[in-house]
N, C-alpha and C positions, 0 to 999 in steps of 0.2 A: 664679353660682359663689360669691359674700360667701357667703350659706346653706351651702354644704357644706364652707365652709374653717371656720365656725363650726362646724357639727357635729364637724366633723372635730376643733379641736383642742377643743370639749367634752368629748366623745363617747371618742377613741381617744389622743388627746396627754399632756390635763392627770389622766385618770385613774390611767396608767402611775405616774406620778409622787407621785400620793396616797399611791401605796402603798409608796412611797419613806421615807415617814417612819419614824424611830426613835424607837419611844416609850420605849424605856428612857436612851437614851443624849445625846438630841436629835440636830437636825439630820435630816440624808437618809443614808439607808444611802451606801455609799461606791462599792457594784461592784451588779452585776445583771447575775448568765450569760446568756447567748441563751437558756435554759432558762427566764427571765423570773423566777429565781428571788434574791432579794436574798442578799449575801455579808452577815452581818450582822459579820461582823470586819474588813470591809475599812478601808482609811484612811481617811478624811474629809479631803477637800484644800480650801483657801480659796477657790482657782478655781471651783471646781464649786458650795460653797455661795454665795460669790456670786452666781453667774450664777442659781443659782438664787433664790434671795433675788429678784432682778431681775426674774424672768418671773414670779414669783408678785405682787408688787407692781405690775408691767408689764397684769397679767389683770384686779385689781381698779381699778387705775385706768381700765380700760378696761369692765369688766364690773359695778363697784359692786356684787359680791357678797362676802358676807362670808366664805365658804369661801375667798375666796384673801387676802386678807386675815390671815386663821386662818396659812394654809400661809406665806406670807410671813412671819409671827413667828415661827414656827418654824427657819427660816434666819438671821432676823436675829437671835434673842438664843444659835442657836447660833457665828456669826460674832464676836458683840460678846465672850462669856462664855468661848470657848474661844480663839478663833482669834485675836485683838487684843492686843496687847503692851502695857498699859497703861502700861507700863513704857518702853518704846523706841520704842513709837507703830507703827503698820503692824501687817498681817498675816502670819503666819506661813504658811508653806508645807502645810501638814498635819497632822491631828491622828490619833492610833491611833482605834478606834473609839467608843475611852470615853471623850473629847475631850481626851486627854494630850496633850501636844506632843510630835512624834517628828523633826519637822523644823522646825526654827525659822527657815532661811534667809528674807532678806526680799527678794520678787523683784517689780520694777516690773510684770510682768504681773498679779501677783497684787491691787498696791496697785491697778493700774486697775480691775479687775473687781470688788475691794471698795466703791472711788469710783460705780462705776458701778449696784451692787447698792443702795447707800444712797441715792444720792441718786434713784432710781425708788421707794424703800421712803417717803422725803420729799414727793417728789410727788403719789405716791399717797395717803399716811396724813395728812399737814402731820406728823408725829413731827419735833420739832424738833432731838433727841437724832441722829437717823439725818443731817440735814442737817451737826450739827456737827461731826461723829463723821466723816464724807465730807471735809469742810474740812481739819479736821486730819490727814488723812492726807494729803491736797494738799498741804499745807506740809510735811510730812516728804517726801515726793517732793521739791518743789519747791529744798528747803534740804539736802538729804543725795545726791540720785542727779545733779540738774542740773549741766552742766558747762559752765560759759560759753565758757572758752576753746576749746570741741570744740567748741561747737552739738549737745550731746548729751545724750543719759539714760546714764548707767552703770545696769546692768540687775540686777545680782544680792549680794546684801549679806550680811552676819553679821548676827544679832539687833542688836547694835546699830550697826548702820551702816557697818561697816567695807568697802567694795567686794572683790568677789572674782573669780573666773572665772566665766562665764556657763555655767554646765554643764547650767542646768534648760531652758535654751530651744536648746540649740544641736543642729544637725541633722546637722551636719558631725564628722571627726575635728578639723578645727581649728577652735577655740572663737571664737564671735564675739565682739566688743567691744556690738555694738548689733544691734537685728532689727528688720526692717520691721515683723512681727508687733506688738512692744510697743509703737511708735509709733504704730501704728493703734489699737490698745487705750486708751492713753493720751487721745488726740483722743476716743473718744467716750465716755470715763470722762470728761473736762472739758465733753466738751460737755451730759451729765446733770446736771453742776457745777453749770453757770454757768446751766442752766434751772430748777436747784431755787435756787441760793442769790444768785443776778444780783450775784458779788460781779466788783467791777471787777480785782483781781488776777487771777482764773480764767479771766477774757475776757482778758485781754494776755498772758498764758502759754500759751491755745487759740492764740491770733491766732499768736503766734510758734512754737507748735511746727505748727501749718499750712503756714508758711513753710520749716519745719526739713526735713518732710515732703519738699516740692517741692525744694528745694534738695539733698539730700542723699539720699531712698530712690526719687526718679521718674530712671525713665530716660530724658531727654526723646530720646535718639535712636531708641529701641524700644517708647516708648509701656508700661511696663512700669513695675513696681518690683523694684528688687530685692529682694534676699533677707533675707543677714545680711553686714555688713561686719568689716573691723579696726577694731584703734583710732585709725587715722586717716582713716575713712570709708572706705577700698577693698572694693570688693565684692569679697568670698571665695566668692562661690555663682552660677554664670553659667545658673542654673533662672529658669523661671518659676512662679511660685504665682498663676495664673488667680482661687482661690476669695478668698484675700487683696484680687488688683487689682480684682475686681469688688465685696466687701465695702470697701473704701477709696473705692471712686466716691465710693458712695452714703452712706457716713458722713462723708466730707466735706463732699459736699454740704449735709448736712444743717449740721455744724461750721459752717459760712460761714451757713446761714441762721441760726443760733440767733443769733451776734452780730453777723449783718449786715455780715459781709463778703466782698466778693465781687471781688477780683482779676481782671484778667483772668488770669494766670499758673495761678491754682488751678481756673476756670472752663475753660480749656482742659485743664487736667492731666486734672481727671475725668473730661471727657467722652471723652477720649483715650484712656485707663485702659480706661474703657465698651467704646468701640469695639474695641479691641484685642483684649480679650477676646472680645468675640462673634465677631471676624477670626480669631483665630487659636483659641482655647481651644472654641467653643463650636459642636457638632455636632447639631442635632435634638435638645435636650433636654438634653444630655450636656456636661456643661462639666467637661476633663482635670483630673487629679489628678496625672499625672506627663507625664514624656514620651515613655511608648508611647501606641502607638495603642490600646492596649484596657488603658490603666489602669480604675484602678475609678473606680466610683461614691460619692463620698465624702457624709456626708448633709449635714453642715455647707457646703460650698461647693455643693451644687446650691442647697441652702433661700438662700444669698446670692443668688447667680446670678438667685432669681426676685425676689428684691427689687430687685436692682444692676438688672438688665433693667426691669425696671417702672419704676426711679426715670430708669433714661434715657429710655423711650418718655415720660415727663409734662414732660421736660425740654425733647426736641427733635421730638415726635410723628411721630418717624418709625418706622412701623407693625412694621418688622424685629424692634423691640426687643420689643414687644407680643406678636407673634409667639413669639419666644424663652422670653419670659418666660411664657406658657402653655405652649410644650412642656415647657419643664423642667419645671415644676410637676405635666404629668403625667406624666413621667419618676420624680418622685420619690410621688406617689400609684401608680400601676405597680410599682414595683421598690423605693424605698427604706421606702417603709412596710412595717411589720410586721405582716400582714393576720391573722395567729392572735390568735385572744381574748387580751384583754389584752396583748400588746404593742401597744409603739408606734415606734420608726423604725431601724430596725438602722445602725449604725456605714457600713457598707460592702458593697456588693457586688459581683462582677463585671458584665459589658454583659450577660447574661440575666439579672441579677435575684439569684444564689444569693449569699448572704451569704457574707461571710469569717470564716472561723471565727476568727479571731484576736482580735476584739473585743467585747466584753460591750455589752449594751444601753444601760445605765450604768457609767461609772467618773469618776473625776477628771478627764477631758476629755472626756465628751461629759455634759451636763445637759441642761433642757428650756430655754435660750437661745434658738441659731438657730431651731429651727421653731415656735417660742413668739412670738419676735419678726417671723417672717417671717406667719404667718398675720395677727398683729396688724398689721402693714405694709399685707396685703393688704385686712384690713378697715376699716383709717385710708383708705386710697388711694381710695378707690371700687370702686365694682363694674366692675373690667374684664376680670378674668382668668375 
């Protein structure tokens, strides 16, 4: 199976995306119709060139070829050169296509996936510019969002700092104060941190926002996390987000290996988390998006799903997981892959397979992250799937 997860994101994944690049403008185009066709005026958002930046940097560390490498500088000097506020430190929300800035707001999702874009561009390259550059945004986080007296991140800012309404993450008509979402982001932007830069600050701020996690987004009566709360931790959202709790397992997991900590508290949360998820969320391949029964097929939380699953069968070898984590993986070669030439994994689609026509191939929330990361998961892991 290793052999055809490699062809696969050779061959059909990391092509897609080549051809993502903007040679007039830099960076990656912003949009791509299901027509596989690039929007060459779309936005440019910091999200998406991060992550990309990430899985390009994530390919040559892994692959030691220079073509990703190549693609990788392409994200980072359009990250550093447009997107970065050298001014007020952090990244901005989005750039029009010709890398103006059209939305300056500074939002803790974005700072993670910046953090987390550099410090894989540092591992991979040693660029010691990409390490420092990653740092300093950590201390603008950690000195402008952090709130002691909550145990919290404030999540959404003005250019320079000023705290606001949280309107770019929130799902709901009432606006959250915090989201499980950036907290999970957050953890494994620190925990890229603290593997590229071993600085002793970045491990006691992982270790304590680990603890923040458990303490404040796990539901320990439902095995669950919630959603998004107020601003005095109440949960506002009585959903579950399946794709999230099973991406949280396994990136904690990981968080407690990087600095070697391992609670019992967080050691049962995750495995909990895990369980849960395959208990209630997770159907022959299909792990829910909402709460009908024939929601869709989302491509980001199945590509977790086969990771989450995998990282629990090596944890506790018990075979269910193993199991799981093959079907969905051919659940999403089956139906979430985009089997016409030149595509590569469609947004969504219903339980036979037909896409939804409501999202593009590419945009500002979907990039080549998840199944960039999740193939490279499976070919780190061994050959089991």
């Amino acid at each position: 199976m290793n052999e055809s997860i490699n062809v696969h994101l050779k061959k059909k994944i990391v092509p897609f995306w080549n051809r993502q690049v903007d040679p007039v403008f830099g960076g990656y185009y912003g949009y791509a119709e299901q027509n596989l066709i690039p929007n060459k005026l779309a936005d440019k958002g910091a999200i998406k060139i991060a992550r990309i930046l990430w899985a390009y940097a994530a390919l040559y560390r892994h692959y030691q070829e220079d073509t990703y490498r190549e693609h990788a500088k392409i994200a980072y000097d359009y990250l550093v050169n447009h997107l970065y506020d050298k001014t007020w430190k952090g990244v901005f929300w989005k750039s029009a296509y010709s890398g103006q800035i059209i939305n300056d707001t500074k939002h803790i999702y974005a700072q993670s996936f910046a953090i987390y874009g550099l410090s894989e561009y540092f591992l991979a390259t040693g660029d010691p510019e990409a390490r420092d550059l990653a740092l300093e945004i950590f201390w603008v986080v950690e000195t402008k969002a952090y709130q002691p007296e909550k145990q919290a991140y404030g999540e959404q800012f003005t250019r320079d700092w000023r705290q606001m309404d949280n309107r770019l993450l929130a799902n709901n008509t009432a606006l959250p104060a915090y989201t499980t979402n950036t907290l999970i982001h957050l953890i494994e932007a620190y925990t890229a941190l603290f593997l590229a830069a071993g600085d002793e600050q970045v491990r006691q701020c992982l270790q304590r926002l680990l603890h923040l996690f458990h303490n404040k987004a796990y539901n320990r009566d439902e095995n669950h996390c919630y959603i998004e709360f107020d601003g005095n931790w109440g949960p506002i959202d009585n959903g579950v987000s399946f794709g999230h709790d099973i991406e949280a397992s396994w990136l904690i997991d990981r968080a407690m290996a990087a600095i070697d900590h391992h609670p019992a508290e967080l050691m049962g949360m995750t495995r909990a988390i895990a369980e849960n998820t395959w208990r209630r969320g997770y159907d022959n391949g299909v792990i829910a998006s909402g709460d009908a029964a024939n929601s869709p097929l989302v491509w980001w939380i199945q590509a977790e799903a086969v990771v989450g699953f995998l990282n629990h069968f090596l944890k506790t070898h018990d075979p269910d997981y193993l199991v799981a984590a093959r079907q969905t993986l051919a659940v999403i070669m089956t139906k979430i892959v985009d089997h016409r030439e030149g595509g590569e994994w469609y947004w969504s689609v219903d339980r036979s397979g037909k896409p939804l026509e409501d999202f593009g191939i590419s945009e500002n929330w979907k990039a080549n992250y998840h199944n960039v990361r999740m193939c490279l998961e499976i070919l780190q892991r061994g050959d089991m799937l």
